[in-house]
N, C-alpha and C positions, 0 to 999 in steps of 0.2 A: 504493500500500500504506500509507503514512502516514498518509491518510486513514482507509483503513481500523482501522487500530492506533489512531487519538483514537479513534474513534466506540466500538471496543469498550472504553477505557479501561484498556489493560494496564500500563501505565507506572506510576500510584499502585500498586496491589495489587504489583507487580515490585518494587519498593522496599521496600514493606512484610514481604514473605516474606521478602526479601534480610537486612533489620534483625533479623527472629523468629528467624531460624534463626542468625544472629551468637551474640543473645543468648542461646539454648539451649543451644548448642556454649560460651559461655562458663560458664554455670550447671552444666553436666555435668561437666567439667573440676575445675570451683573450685566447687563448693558449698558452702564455708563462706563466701565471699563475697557470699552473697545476704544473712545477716544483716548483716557490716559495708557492706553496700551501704544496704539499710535505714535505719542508723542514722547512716550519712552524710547522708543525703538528709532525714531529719526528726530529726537532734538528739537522738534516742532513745538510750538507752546500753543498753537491753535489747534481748536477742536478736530477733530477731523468732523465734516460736512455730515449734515443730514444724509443727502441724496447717496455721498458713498457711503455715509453706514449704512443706509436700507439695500444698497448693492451685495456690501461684505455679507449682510444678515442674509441675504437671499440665499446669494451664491453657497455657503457655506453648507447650508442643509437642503439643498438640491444635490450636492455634489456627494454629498452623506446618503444619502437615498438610492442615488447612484449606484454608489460601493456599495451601498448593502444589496442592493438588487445584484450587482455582478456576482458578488459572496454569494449568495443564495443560489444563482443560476450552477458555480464552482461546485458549490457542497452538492447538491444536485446530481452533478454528473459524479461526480468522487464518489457519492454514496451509492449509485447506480451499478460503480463500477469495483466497490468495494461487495457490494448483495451478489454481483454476478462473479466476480472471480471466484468469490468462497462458496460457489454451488457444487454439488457432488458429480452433477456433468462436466463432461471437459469443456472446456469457455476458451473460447479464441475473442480478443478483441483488434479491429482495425481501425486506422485514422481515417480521412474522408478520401483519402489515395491506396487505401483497401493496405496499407502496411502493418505490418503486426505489432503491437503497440502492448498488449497485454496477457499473458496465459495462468491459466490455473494449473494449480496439484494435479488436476483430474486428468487434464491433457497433457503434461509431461508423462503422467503414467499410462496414458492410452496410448500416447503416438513416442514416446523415448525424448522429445524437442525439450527444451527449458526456453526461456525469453531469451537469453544472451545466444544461442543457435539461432532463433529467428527475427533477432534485431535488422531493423529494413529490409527484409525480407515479407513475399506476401503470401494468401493461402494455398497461393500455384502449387508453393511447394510438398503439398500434401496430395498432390495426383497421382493417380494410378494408371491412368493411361485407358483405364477399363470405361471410359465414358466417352463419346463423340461427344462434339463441338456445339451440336442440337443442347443438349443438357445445359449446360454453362449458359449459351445463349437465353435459355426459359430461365434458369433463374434469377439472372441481371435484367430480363423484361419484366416480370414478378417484382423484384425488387423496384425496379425503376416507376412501375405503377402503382403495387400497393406497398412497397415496404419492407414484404417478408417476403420469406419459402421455406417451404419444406420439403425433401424427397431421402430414398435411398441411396447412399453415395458410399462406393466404395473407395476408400482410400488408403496411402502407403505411406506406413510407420517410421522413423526412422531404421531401423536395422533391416528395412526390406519389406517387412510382412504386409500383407494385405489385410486392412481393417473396413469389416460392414459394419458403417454406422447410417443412423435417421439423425439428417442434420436441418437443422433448424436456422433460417440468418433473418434477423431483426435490423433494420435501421433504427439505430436510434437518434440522431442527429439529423440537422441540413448539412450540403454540400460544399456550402462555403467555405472559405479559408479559414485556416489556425488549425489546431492540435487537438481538436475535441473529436473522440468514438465516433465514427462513424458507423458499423458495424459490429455486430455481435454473434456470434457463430457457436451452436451447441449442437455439442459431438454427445447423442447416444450409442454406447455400442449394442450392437441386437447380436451379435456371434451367437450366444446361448440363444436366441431365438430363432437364428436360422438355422443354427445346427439341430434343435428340437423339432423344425419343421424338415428338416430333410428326413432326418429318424420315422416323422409319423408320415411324411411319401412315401418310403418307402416301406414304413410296415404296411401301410395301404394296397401296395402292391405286392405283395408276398401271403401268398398261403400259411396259413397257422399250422396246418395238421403237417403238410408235407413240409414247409421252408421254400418251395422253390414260386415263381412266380407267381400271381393269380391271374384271374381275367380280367382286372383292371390293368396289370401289366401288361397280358397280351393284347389288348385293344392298345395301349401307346405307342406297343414296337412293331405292329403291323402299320398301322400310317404310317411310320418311321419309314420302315423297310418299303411303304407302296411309295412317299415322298421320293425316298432316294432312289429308286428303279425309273419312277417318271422323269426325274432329272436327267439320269445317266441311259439313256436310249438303249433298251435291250439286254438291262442289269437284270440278270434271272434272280427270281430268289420261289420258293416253295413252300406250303404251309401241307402239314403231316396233320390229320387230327383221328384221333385212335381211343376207343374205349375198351375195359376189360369186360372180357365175355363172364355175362349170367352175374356181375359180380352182385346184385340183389338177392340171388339164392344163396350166393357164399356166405353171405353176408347173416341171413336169416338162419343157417346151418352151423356157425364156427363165431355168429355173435362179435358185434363190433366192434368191440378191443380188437380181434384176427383180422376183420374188414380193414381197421386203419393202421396197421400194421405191415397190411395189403398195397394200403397206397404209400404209403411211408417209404416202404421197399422198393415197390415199383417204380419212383419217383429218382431216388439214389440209382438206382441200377440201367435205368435210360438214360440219369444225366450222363451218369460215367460214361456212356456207348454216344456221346454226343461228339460233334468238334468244339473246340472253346469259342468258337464267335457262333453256335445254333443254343438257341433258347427253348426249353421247354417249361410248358405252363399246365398248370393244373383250373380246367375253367369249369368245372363242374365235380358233383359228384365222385365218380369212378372215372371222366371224361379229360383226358390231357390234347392239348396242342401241342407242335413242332415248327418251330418258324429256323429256315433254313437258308442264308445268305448266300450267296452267288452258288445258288444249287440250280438244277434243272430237273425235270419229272423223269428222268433215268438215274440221276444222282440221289433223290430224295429218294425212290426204291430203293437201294442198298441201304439207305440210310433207317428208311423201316423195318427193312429184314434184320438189320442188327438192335432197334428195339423190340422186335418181336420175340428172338431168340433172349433178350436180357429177360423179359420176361418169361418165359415158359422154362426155362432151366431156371429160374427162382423157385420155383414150386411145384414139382413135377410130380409130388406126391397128391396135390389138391387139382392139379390139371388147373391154375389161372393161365388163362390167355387174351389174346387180345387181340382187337379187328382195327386195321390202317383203312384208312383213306386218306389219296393225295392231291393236291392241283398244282399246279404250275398258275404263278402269277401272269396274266396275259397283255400285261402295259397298259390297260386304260380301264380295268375294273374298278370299283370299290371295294373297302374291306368286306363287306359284306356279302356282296357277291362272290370275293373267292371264298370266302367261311361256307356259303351254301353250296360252293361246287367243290367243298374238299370234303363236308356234310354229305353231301348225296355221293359222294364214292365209297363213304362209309357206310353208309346205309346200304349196297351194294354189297359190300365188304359180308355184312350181318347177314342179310338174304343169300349168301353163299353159301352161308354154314359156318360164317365166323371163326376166327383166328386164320384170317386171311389178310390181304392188302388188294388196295384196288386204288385206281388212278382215273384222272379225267382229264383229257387233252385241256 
């Protein structure tokens, strides 16, 4: 705060109000003391005039009112500036040329900076590069029309790291010249709340029973994978979708602790028979998907005959098995249309007499 208090210069003007208003309180009292005051000080033996005493009387507590209004305007911003530094957010404060003028506890410990690092320096230097020029631009139109802004702005620490914070900028001043805040900037960090929200996307999308994706994940990474096929002109990729036969009687036979024991196994045992860039998803029931990146409908074959086999050698004493159906993505379907044409090859698959595979141009 001391620092603060030189920079706005309250100490001379504090003294000088201090003296004015002595002197007025003395003048008010003893007004006939202003001529022998006069004539002390220059030797004069005449009064001094009417007309200039009622000037001196004027001027004196005009000038006093003055000082106490500048004081007041001083204390003002000092105190604004002393309530904002000692907040538990990090506080950046700038002059009206956007230079760093003031920081708190809170933001040396969030970003590593102390004030004597970002002496005439501005809050450039806290970019991360992770924002185009749009952003900056809205928030100095924001600012320039009402004032403030607020958004999410990721920015970079002293030692490197990358900080998501919700940053908040206030004018608090006009634009005109001198040394007075111009801005005020409060850094929240949200880290624990983005990291808490990445945790519940992605328990969103993961299966409880088995761990491996659900059909909220398979619905993202099939638009994914249709996006990127439309882009890249003739990028194959193949959706597998396969159920275990009869698994309702197994189920009502050996009691659902064995049932999901069933799929548990199931689930481990196809991923392992995967490549590391194909995904399998469990969207139902007994019911999984295969979404297969630069696959084609004679690759995806091999690729179900090797889930087919991880199943039925799991359990060969209970005979689980399983029916495939395949489609080849054809460049301008929707998800939904290849899910009904990889759908009806399973269904296909089932009317053969299941534990089969079948395919649809």
């Amino acid at each position: 705060m001391i620092h603060i208090l030189r920079k706005y210069e309250i100490y001379p003007k504090l003294v000088l109000t201090i003296i004015l208003v002595g002197l007025m309180i003395w003048m008010l009292l003893k007004p006939d003391l202003l001529g022998h005051l006069w004539n002390t000080l220059s030797g004069n033996k005449t009064l001094v005039s009417e007309p200039v005493s009622r000037l001196i009387l004027f001027a004196v507590p005009m000038s006093t009112l003055f000082f106490c209004w500048l004081r007041s305007r001083l204390n003002e911003r000092s105190l604004l500036l002393a309530k904002t530094l000692t907040s538990m957010s990090a506080i950046l404060v700038t002059d009206n040329r956007t230079r760093i003028i003031a920081v708190n506890p809170a933001f040396t410990r969030l970003f590593g900076y102390t004030l004597e690092d970002l002496d005439q320096l501005t809050p450039k230097i806290l970019q991360s590069g992770k924002h185009s020029t749009n952003l900056h631009q809205q928030m100095w139109d924001s600012l320039n029309s009402n004032g403030k802004w607020s958004g999410e702005v990721t920015n970079r620490a002293r030692n490197g790291e990358l900080v998501c914070v919700w940053l908040e900028v206030n004018e608090v001043s006009s634009k005109k010249g001198g040394a007075s805040p111009a801005y005020v900037a409060n850094f929240t960090d949200i880290k624990k709340f983005k990291d808490t929200e990445l945790v519940l996307k992605q328990l969103s999308q993961v299966d409880a029973l088995t761990g491996i994706p659900n059909r909220r994940g398979f619905d993202l990474e099939i638009k994914r994978l249709i996006s990127k096929s439309t882009r890249r002109f003739k990028h194959p990729f193949s959706l597998i979708v396969l159920d275990l036969d009869h698994f309702k009687y197994f189920n009502d036979k050996y009691g659902h602790v064995a049932g999901d024991e069933v799929l548990q196994n199931s689930a481990v045992k196809m991923q392992e028979a995967l490549r590391g860039e194909d995904y399998i998803f469990r969207v139902g029931g007994e019911e999984f998907t295969v979404l297969l990146d630069d696959c084609d409908l004679e690759k995806a074959e091999l690729v179900a005959k090797k889930l087919k086999a991880a199943v039925t050698q799991m359990y060969r004493d209970t005979k689980v098995t399983a029916s495939f159906g395949i489609a080849q993505f054809n460049g301008f379907e929707s998800e939904s249309q290849l899910y009904s044409r990889a759908d009806q090859a399973l269904y296909f698959a089932k009317e053969n007499g299941r534990n089969c595979i079948k395919k649809t141009a």
